[in-house]
Each structure stands twice: as C-alpha cells, then as structure tokens.
N, C-alpha and C positions, 0 to 999 in steps of 0.2 A: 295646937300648932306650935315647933319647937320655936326658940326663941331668936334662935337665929335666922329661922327661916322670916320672922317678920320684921328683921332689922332689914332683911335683905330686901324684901318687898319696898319698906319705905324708902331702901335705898332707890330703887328701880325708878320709883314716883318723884325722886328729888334730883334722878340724875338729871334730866335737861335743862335744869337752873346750874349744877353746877357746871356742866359740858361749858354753855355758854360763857359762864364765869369765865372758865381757863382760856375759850376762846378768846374770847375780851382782852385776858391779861397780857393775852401772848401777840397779841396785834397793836392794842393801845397804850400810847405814855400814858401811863398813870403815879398816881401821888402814893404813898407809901399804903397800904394796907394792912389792920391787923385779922386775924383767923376769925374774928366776929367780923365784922365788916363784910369778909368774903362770905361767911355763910347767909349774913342777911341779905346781900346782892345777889345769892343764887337763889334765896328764896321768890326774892321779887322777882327775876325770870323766871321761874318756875310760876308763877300767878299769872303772868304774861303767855307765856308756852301755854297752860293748860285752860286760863282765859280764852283766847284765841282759837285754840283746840274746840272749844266747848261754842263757840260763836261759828264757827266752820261748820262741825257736824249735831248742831242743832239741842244742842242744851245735852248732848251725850256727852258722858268721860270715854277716856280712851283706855280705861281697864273696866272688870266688873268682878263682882265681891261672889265669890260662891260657897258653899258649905258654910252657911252664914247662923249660929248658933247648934254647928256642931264641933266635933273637937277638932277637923281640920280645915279649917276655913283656908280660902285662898284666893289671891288677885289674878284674875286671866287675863291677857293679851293678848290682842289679834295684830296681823303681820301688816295689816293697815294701818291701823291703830299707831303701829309703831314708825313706819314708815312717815305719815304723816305728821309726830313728833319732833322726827328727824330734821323734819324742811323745817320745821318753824324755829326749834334750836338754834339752825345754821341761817335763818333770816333776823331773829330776833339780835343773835351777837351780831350778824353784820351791822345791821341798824346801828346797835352801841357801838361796833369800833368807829362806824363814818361819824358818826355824833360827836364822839371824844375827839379824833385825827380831823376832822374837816373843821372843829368848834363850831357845831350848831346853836351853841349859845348868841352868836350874834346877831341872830335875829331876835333873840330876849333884848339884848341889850340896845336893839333899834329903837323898841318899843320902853325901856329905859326901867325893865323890868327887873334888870340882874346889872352888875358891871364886871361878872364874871367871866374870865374862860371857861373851856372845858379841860385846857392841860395843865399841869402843874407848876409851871412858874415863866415868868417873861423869856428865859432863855429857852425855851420850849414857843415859847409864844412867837418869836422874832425868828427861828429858823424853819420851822414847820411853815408860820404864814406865811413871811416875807422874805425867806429866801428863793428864788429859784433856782431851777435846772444852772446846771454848770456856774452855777454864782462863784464871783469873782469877790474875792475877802480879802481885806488887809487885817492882819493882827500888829497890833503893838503890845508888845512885851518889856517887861521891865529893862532896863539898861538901856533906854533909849534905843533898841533897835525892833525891827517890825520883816513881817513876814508877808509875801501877798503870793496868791496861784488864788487854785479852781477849789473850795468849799465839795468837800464828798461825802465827810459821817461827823458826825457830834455827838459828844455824851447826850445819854438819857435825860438825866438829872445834872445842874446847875454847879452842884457842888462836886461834881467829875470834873467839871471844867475842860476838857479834852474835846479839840476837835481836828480831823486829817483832810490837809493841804495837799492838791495835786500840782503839777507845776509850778511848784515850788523858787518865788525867789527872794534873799533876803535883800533889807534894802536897812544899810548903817544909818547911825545916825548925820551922815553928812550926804545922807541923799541916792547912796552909791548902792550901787543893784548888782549881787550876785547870784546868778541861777546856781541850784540846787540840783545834784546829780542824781537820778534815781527816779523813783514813780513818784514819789511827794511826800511831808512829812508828818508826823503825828507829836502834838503839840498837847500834853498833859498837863495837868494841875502844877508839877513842877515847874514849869512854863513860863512863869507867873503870866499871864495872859491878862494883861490891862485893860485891853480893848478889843472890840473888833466891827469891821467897816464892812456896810457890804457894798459894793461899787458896783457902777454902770458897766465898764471895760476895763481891760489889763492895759496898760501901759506898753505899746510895741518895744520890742527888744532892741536893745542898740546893734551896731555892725558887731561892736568886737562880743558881745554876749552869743548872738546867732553863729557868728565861726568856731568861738568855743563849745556850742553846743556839738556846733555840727562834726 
C-alpha cells in the first residue's frame, strides 16, 4: 500500500477531531494556542466522535480494514457510517463552543471545585457575562474626559483593549455632554481607556443636545 495513500487514510480517521477543532476556534474566545495543543485537542475529539460512534452503533467502528496481510490493504467507508460522523462532529463542537461562550465552569465553581472560567481573562469575563443587549457604557479616558452611548463589539483579547460606542456622547471633564455625529465610535488601545462603566440607563438628552441632533 503506497505511502501516501496511508497517511491519507489516517488522515480520514483524524479528520472529525480536527473539523471540530477549527469549529471550536472559529466560534469560541479562546486563550492563545500552540500547533501542539491544537493537535492534542483534536485528538481528544476524535476519542469523543469515535467513542460516541462506537456507543451508538454497538461496539462497531465506522470503517473496516480489508486486504489485511496482503500488499493492498485498505479502510472502507460506508455512506452511513460517514453521515453519522458528521452529526456527532457538529454536536460534539457545539457542546465545546456553549461550554467555552456560556462558562459552564460555574457550576464547578458552585461546587468549589475550580475557581476558574472557561474564557480567557476578566475583560472577556465582564462583557460576555454581564453585559447585556443594548448596554449602556461609560468609558473614561485618560485626560480627564469620558465617553458614554450603547456597548456593540469589543476586542477579543484584553490587550486589544478596543471597544465600539453607538450613540455616542462625550461628556468633558466639567460635566458637559456633547453628542457625537455619526453611527458611534471606535475607541482603540491608543484610547488609553482607564475605565469602563457599565450603567443601568443613558442619561436623557438636554433641549439644546435633541435640537442639535435633530
């Protein structure tokens, strides 16, 4: 059997740990990974996938080995077989993305088991859980003055420190509120971004703010 044909087979056998992998990556905050890391986390899907597989249809794998001690051996595949790979790939990553995105770690930490999340740092922790829909944010920024509208995207990671203000108004340091023209702002790392608030309600607009908009 040439040689490439049986890297290609074991690729076959390894692909729904790494499908899932990339599913994962491409859905969930996650903390930095190296190219070891990622292959042992497909591994471990792949033991899950063909686990699960083999609990489903009763101690059967989902290939079978033929021409077995002669010169052309080979893995065969049925269109079941594969079909029902497919489902458990795309159930096993969901599982991990809600696991990661919702931190199902909290019910460890009820039990006082972990005191971990499942994302990677508190500024992940404090928008994912406790911001919600339409969240109203004050930012303060260095120079004494500060930003406040509607919270829409934030960096991934901590150290982007970015995040985009809709409704945008700034407010000086003597208190003084000017709306921002436009759809709302994007506030980078250059920013210096001091702080940030997340508030109950916006503050009603004055007369002369609502005329100027209007």
């Amino acid at each position: 059997m040439p040689t490439s044909l049986i890297a290609l087979q074991i690729l076959l056998i390894l692909l729904p740990g790494f499908a899932a992998t990339y599913i994962v990556q491409t859905l969930a905050v996650r903390g930095q990974q190296t190219d070891f890391d990622k292959v042992i986390e497909a591994a471990l899907y792949s033991v899950l996938i063909y686990g699960s597989f083999s609990v489903i249809e009763g101690g059967r794998l989902p290939f079978a080995l033929s021409g077995v001690g002669t010169a052309n051996p080979t893995i065969q595949w049925s269109p079941r077989s594969l079909l029902i790979l497919l489902g458990l790939t795309v159930l096993v990553a969901t599982a991990a993305v809600l696991y990661i995105n919702k931190d199902a770690n909290r019910l460890l930490r009820k039990i006082h088991f972990t005191t971990r999340t499942t994302r990677r740092s508190v500024w992940n922790d404090i928008f994912e859980g406790q911001a919600n829909d339409n969240q109203i944010v004050q930012v303060e920024l260095d120079g004494n003055r500060s930003l406040i509208g509607i919270l829409s995207y934030w960096s991934d990671t901590a150290d982007e420190n970015s995040i985009y203000v809709e409704q945008a108004r700034w407010v000086s340091a003597d208190g003084t509120e000017i709306a921002v023209p436009g759809t709302g702002v994007l506030l980078t790392r250059e920013s210096k971004i001091k702080s940030i608030s997340l508030l109950d309600d916006l503050a009603p607009e004055t007369e002369e703010e609502t005329a100027a908009n209007e």
